[in-house]
C-alpha positions, -999 to 999 in steps of 0.1 A, spaced: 0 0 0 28 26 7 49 18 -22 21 21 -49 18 57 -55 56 66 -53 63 33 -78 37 54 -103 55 83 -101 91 69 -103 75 51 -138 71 82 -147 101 98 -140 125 69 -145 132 46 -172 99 26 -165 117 -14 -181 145 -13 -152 120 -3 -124 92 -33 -134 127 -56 -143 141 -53 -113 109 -52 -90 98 -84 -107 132 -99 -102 133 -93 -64 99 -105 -62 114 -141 -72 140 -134 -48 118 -131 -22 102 -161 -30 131 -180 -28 145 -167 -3 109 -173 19 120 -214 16 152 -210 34 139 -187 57 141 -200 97 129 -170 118 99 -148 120 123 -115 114 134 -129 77 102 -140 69 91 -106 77 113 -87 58 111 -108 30 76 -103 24 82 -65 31 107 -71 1 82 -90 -21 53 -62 -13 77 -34 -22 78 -56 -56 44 -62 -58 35 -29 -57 52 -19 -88 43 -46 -107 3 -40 -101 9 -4 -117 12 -22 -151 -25 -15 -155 -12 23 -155 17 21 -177 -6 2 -203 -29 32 -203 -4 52 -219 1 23 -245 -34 14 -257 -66 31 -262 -95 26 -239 -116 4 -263 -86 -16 -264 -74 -20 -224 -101 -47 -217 -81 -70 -238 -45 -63 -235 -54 -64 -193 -70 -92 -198 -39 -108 -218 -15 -101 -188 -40 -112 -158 -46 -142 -178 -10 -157 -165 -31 -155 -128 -56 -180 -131 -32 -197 -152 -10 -199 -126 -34 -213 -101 -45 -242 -122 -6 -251 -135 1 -245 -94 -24 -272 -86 -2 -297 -116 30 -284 -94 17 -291 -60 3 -324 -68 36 -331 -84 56 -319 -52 36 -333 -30 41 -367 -42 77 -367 -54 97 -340 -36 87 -340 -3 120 -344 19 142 -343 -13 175 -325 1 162 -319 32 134 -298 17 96 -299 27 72 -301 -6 63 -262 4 97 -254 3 103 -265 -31 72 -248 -41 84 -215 -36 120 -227 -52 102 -237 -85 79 -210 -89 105 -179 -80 132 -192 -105 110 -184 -135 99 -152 -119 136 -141 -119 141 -151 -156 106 -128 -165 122 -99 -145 155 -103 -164 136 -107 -197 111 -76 -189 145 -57 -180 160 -58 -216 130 -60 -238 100 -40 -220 97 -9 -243 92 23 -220 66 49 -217 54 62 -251 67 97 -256 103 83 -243 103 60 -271 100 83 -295 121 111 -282 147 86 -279 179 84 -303 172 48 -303 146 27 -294 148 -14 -300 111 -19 -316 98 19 -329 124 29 -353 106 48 -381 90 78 -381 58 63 -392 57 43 -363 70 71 -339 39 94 -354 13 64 -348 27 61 -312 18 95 -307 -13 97 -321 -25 62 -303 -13 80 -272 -33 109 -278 -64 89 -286 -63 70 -255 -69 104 -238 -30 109 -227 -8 141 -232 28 140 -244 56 143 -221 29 149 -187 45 157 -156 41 150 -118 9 173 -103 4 174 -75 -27 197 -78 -42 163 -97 -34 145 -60 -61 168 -45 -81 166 -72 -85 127 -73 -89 126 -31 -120 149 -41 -136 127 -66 -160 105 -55 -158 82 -83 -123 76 -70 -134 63 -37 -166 43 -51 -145 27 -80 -118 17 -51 -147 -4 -33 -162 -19 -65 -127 -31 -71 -115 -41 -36 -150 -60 -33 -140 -79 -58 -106 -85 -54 -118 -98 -17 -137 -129 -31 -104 -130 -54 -78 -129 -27 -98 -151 -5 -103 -177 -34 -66 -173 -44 -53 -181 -11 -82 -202 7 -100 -225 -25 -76 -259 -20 -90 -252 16 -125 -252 4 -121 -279 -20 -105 -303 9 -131 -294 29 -158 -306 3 -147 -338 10 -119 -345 -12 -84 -356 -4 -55 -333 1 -36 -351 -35 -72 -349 -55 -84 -311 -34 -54 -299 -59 -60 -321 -90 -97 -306 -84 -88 -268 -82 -78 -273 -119 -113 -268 -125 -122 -234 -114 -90 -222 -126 -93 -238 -156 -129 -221 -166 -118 -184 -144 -89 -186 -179 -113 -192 -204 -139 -168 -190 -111 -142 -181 -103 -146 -225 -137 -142 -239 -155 -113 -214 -121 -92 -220 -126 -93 -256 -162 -88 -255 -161 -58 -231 -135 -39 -256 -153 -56 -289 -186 -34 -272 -169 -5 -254 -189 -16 -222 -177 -18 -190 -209 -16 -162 -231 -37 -181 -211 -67 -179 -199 -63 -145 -231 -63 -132 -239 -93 -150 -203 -112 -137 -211 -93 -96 -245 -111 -99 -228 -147 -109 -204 -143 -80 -233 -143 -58 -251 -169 -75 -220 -186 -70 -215 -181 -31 -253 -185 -28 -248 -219 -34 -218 -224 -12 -237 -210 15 -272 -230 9 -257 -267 2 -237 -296 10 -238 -314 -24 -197 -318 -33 -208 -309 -73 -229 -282 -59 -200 -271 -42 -176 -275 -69 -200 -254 -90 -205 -226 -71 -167 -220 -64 -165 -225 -101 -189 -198 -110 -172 -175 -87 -138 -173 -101 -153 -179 -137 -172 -137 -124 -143 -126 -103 -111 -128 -125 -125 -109 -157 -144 -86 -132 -114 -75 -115 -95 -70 -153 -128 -48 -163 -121 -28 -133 -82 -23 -139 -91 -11 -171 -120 8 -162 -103 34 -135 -73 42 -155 -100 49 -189 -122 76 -166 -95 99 -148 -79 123 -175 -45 136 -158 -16 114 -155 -12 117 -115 -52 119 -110 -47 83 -126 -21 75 -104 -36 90 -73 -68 70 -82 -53 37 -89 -32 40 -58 -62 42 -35 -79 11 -54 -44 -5 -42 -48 6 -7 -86 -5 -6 -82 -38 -23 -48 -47 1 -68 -34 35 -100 -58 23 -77 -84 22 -62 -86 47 -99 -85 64 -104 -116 42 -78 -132 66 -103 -127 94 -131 -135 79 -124 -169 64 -119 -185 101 -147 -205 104 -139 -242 90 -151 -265 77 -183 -244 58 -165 -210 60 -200 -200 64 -190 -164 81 -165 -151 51 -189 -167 25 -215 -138 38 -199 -109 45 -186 -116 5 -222 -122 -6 -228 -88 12 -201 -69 1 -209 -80 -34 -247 -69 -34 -234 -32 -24 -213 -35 -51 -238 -43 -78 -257 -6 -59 -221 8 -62 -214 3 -100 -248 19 -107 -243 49 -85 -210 53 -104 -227 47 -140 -254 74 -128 -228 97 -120 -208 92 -152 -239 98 -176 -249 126 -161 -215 143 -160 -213 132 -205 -248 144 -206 -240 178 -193 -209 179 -211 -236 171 -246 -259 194 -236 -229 231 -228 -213 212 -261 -248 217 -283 -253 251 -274 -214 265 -282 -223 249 -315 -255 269 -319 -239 299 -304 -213 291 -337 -185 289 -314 -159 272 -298 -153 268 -261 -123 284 -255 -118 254 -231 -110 235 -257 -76 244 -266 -68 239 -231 -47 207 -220 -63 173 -201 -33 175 -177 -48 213 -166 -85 201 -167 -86 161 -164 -121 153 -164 -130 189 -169 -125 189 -202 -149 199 -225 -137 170 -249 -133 144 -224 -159 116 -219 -166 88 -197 -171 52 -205 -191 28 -184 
């Protein structure tokens, strides 16, 4: 949480491939460094380490904002949260694996050796995301040299795809855009939507071999079995991206993915059948993991301003990491979980109230916007406001709509 905003503006002011390289690469440090660790104090500070990383790597969602255009974020988020889900079912392959061959191997527990296997990779990302990452658009094309973007037809389409994706060349730090996001009340309402959902995320990342094991199953098959809600979170996470960009829709098909998330813990609450079970934690993460990518795109496409987007997505940061480390509380109540189950299936019908709030809130600010923009026209002339920049009006701007 304290490492998100400044990681945002040291993207900005530093060369932004070196910052996510390195992060990434101490983030498989830590990782590693978590199996060999003996004491409370090193675990400690390696998971300060790992958060510190963390925290820059979750500002992607910013940096791609810059790259792509917001009818195009859905999908291109989508793309790089896909390797999450992804993740969790090739983690349930690895675990099974572990648990049945490596177990005691060199002295190592099976847990151990998880954290070896999935850090070394991580390392060889953050090297490769070191020397290949391009960085932000407008450096790339006041560079002398830039690896990928080396003619001037492409250095002109970089601009212009920056400028259509609501961005300004060459924006600074503003720190009157700080004040101005704290004072938006889409920020604060957007950060709940989000964190709501990242909740039922967290607590499903961390807690569904739990769940699975206590449906019944054995610890080997509970892994071989979270394949499956995995499995259909990736596929779902590929096609609602894609559909939410293909329409330019993001509230509609949230609402529709919130109310399958409750449908889903619904029956986790109500039942005891195992497929029941099964199919209800399968219908949540199938909601959850494309919900939470239309929401990373979403707050980054409706603040004009690069540090009101920064401010913005910083507080979604705080609000999602605070909620889930609630969700640590919450889920204490084995074998059912009945207590966390409902304060999600709560938290998640204010959120369906939430994202129409903020869709109310939107239309009515584009529908002003329409109406001061018909009667220049009539007038026969042009508001003056116009010519002025998004970085000195953000959502001010005449020009600038919202999309929900």
């Amino acid at each position: 949480m304290a490492f998100e905003f400044p990681a945002l503006i040291l993207i900005r002011k530093l060369h932004a491939p070196t910052i996510y390289g390195f992060c990434t690469i101490i983030f498989g440090v830590a990782a590693i460094g978590t199996a060999y660790a003996t004491t409370y104090a090193e675990i400690i500070i390696l998971r300060l380490i790992l958060g510190c990383g963390e925290a820059v790597v979750q500002s992607a969602f910013v940096y791609m904002s810059l790259w792509y255009r917001r009818e195009e974020l859905s999908a291109r988020a989508g793309n790089v949260y896909l390797t999450t889900p992804l993740a969790g079912a090739v983690a349930g392959i690895i675990a099974h694996y572990v648990g049945a061959n490596l177990d005691g191997a060199r002295g190592l527990r099976s847990w151990q050796w998880l954290f070896i296997i999935e850090g070394i990779p991580t390392i060889a990302w953050g090297i490769l995301m070191w020397t290949l990452m391009p960085r932000l658009p407008d450096k790339e094309v006041n560079s002398n040299y830039s690896l990928f973007f080396r003619s001037e037809e492409e250095r002109r389409l970089i601009i212009l795809r920056l400028v259509e994706g609501r961005n300004v060349i060459d924006a600074r730090v503003s720190w009157p855009q700080v004040l101005l996001a704290l004072k938006d009340v889409k920020t604060w309402l957007m950060a709940y939507i989000t964190a709501s959902i990242g909740l039922a995320l967290a607590a499903f990342g961390v807690f569904l071999p739990t769940f699975i094991k206590a449906f019944g199953f054995s610890p080997l098959t509970t892994q071989l079995y979270s394949i499956i809600p995995y499995g259909s979170a990736f596929i779902s996470l590929i096609v609602v991206s894609r559909i939410v960009d293909s329409f330019n829709k993001r509230a509609i098909p949230l609402l529709i993915l919130v109310a399958i998330a409750i449908a889903g813990f619904i029956l986790l609450i109500t039942t005891t059948n195992r497929v029941a079970l099964v199919v209800g934690a399968t219908l949540i993460n199938v909601a959850v993991y494309p919900s939470i990518v239309i929401c990373a795109a979403w707050i980054p496409s409706n603040h004009a301003g690069y540090t009101k987007r920064a401010t913005a997505f910083s507080v979604l940061q705080v609000f999602i990491q605070s909620f889930s480390i609630a969700g640590t509380q919450i889920y204490n109540t084995p074998p059912r979980f009945l207590k966390g189950h409902g304060v999600l299936l709560g938290l998640l019908s204010l959120c369906l109230v939430t994202i129409l709030v903020v869709c109310w809130i939107m239309k009515k600010s584009n529908n002003k916007k329409d109406q001061e923009a018909a009667v220049w026209r009539e007038r026969g002339e042009v508001n003056p406001a116009e010519s002025e920049s998004l970085e000195t009006l953000c959502d001010a701007h005449p020009n600038y709509r919202y999309v929900y």
